[in-house]
C-alpha positions, 0 to 999 in steps of 0.5 A: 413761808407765808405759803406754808403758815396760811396753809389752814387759812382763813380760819385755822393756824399752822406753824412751822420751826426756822434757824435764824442767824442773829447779831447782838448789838448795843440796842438789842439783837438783829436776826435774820431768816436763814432756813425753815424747818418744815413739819413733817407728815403727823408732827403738827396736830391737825385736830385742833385750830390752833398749833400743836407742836407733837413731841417728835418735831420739838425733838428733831429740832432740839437734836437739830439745833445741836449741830447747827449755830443758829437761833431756833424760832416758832413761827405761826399764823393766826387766823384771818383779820385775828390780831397778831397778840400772843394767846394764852396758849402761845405764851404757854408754848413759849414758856415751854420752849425757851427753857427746853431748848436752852439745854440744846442751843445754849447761849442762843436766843429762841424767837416766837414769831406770828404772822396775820393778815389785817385788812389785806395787810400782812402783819408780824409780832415776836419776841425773843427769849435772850439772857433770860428775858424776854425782848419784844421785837420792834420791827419787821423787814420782808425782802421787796414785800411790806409788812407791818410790824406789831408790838405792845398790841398795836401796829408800830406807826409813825405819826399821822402823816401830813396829807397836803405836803404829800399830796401829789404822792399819796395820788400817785402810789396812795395813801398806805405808800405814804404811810410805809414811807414815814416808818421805814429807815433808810440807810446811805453810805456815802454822802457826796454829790450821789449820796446827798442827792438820794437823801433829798429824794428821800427826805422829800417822799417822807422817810421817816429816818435816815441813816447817812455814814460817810468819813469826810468832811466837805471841800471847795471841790465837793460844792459843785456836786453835793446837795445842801452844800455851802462855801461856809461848810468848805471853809470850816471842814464841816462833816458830810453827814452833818451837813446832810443832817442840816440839810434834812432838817430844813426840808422836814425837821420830823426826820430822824437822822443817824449821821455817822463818821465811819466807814463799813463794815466798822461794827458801829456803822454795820450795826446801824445799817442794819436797822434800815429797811433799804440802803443804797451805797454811794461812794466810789470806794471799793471796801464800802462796796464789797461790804455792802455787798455782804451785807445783803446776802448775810444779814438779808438788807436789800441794797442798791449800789450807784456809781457814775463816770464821765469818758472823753477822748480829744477834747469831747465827752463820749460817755456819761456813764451811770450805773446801778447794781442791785444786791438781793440775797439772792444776786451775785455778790460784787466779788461774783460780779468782779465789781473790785480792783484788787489792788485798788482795794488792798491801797485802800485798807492800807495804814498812812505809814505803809502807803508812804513806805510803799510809794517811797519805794515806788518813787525809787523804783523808777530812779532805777528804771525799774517798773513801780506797780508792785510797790505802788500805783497811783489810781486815776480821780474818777471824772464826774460832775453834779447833774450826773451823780444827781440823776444817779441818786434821785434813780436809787432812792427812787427804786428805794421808794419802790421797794419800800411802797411795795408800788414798783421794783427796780427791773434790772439786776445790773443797770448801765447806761450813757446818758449821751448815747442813743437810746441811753445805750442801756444794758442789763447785766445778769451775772452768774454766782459761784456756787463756792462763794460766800454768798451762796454758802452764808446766805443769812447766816449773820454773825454766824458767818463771820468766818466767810466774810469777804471783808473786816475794818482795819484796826488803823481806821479812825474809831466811828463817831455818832453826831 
């Protein structure tokens, strides 16, 4: 797309029509870059510096959008180092086509969306037409690229960033990685022993907000493992997430943190992870990671899966096996991985009055000697210990830090390696996608791809509680 919008650059503007896929949350709309509908030959005059939409396009999108569920958006350039703020001439557009294409795309928003370069910067603005107002669009996230994001005529920064705390970052990957740090949001599912080490990492590089969902409250047999984690918060079955707020605080009080008691994909966790710039999933559930996987192919949230497991036999650990597994809208998905135990997942959604029902029927099962698998099988506790879901963690939100700088980009697909092997043992995996899944046919497609979902929240689950 920037190939296509900077097409006239640097003194002229281009434009193009695109689907977006959008969901409508409590705080405003999230929308996603499904497709691009490029100008044909003569639908864009080029007589002009500006964009001028000829009347064929706008008519070939509005008969398009007929038949497809997306928003529709104009995007364009403006010229080099030229501030991203919308012209007379664009608000006159905008005006135009936010009511023409109502009558085509009822109930959809219409987007309006600029991009510029700044300083060598890439920088974006919009806004959305949606239940006749007008919404300005608050922040921007390109997958593996930065981009600042622009809105009410200035670029949306944080605070100035303390230079002496961050010292030894900003020589290594430079003042701007720092800055990127301090305004983007990171989300991590899980907060146990991987997850609680990621968070300190982060908040110790200085990301300006975290988003931490996690369930459970802290036990005695956490404590070994979790970062932040005291007897006190054992003995009084203090949250995961609150203790990971508390934890936050004391290393930067600056840090926002979103601390949720749920589960993906409940529709209030999913629509706040979905605000992050990264999320790195850090549990050993199934669901949360089969949705997490979803969630990075329909709604385009680059992701970074961790997991860790210990491997003994007479007595001596032979492996100490951790692994990484990143999810870009374009990787296999986790079903296309085959990442799942079916059935460990199908024990995990079940509701407390059916997992006893199933066990007791398992228990009398073997009284008749009979196998008791189709009832019920007992899943065995994954052995793991604190040193190694740290260094699991810390290598996450590093390639998170990564990403999100712009400065490296984790240089595997599907990492593993034994720590206690020669060499790491380390091996890449590239897996293959099927081309009927869901991750190939719903690639951005948002809530508009709700019926290719790979998993939804069982109604008996707790309802999800914000701190």
């Amino acid at each position: 797309m920037k190939d296509l919008l900077f097409r006239r650059y640097p003194e002229h503007e281009w434009g193009t029509f695109a689907r977006l896929g959008w969901r409508e949350t409590e705080d405003g709309l999230i929308l996603t870059f499904a497709a691009l509908d490029s100008p044909l030959p003569g639908e864009l005059n080029e007589r002009f510096g500006h964009v001028v939409i000829n009347e064929p396009y706008s008519l070939r999108m509005a008969l398009e959008a007929e038949r497809h569920p997306f928003a529709v958006a104009v995007i364009h350039s403006h010229p080099q180092d030229c501030r991203p703020d919308p012209s007379h001439i664009d608000d006159d557009m905008d005006r135009y086509y936010s009511g023409y294409l109502s009558g085509f795309a009822p109930g959809r928003p219409y987007a309006s969306l600029i991009l510029s370069e700044l300083k060598g910067e890439l920088v974006l603005s919009g806004r959305v037409w949606w239940r006749s107002r007008w919404l300005t669009v608050g922040k921007f996230c390109v997958e593996r690229t930065p981009v600042l994001s622009w809105a009410h005529g200035k670029a949306v920064q944080k605070a100035l960033i303390d230079e002496s705390r961050y010292a030894r970052l900003t020589t290594a990957f430079g003042r701007q990685a720092a800055q990127r740090l301090s305004r983007s949001t990171v989300a991590v599912i899980g907060a146990g022993g991987t997850g609680s080490a990621a968070i300190e990492v982060l908040a110790r590089a200085g990301v300006g907000r975290l988003v931490v969902v996690d369930p459970d409250v802290v036990e005695s047999s956490n404590l070994e493992r979790l970062h932040g984690g005291w007897p006190s918060h054992a003995e009084e079955r203090i949250s995961k997430v609150e203790t990971a707020r508390e934890h936050v605080r004391r290393i930067n009080p600056d840090i926002e943190v979103v601390a949720i008691l749920g589960r993906l994909p409940q529709k209030t966790v999913v629509d706040a992870v979905l605000g992050a710039d990264v999320a790195l999933g850090c549990t050993d559930q199934q669901h949360s990671r089969l949705a997490l996987g979803e969630l990075a192919f329909r709604y385009l949230l680059p992701s970074i899966d961790c997991g860790v497991v210990l491997e003994g036999c007479d007595g001596k650990v032979t492996g100490q096996i951790l692994q990484l597994v990143r999810f870009l809208s374009t990787d296999p998905c986790v079903l296309c991985r085959r990442m799942t135990n079916p059935r460990r997942l199908s024990q995990e959604l079940m509701s407390g009055e059916e997992r006893t029902t199933r066990q007791a029927a398992a228990a009398e099962a073997l009284k008749r000697g009979e196998p008791p698998d189709p009832y019920w099988a007992e899943e065995t506790q994954l052995n793991t210990v604190g040193y190694l879901t740290t260094v699991s963690g810390a290598m996450a939100a590093g390639y998170a830090i990564g990403w999100i700088t712009g400065r490296f980009d984790p240089p595997f697909a599907r990492l593993q390696a034994n720590l206690v092997g020669k060499f790491l043992d380390t091996t890449d995996s590239e897996d293959t996608a099927s081309p009927e899944c869901a991750c190939q046919r719903a690639r951005a497609w948002a809530d508009q791809g709700a019926a290719q979902a790979q998993i939804t929240a069982p109604s008996h689950w707790p309802f999800p509680k914000r701190l």
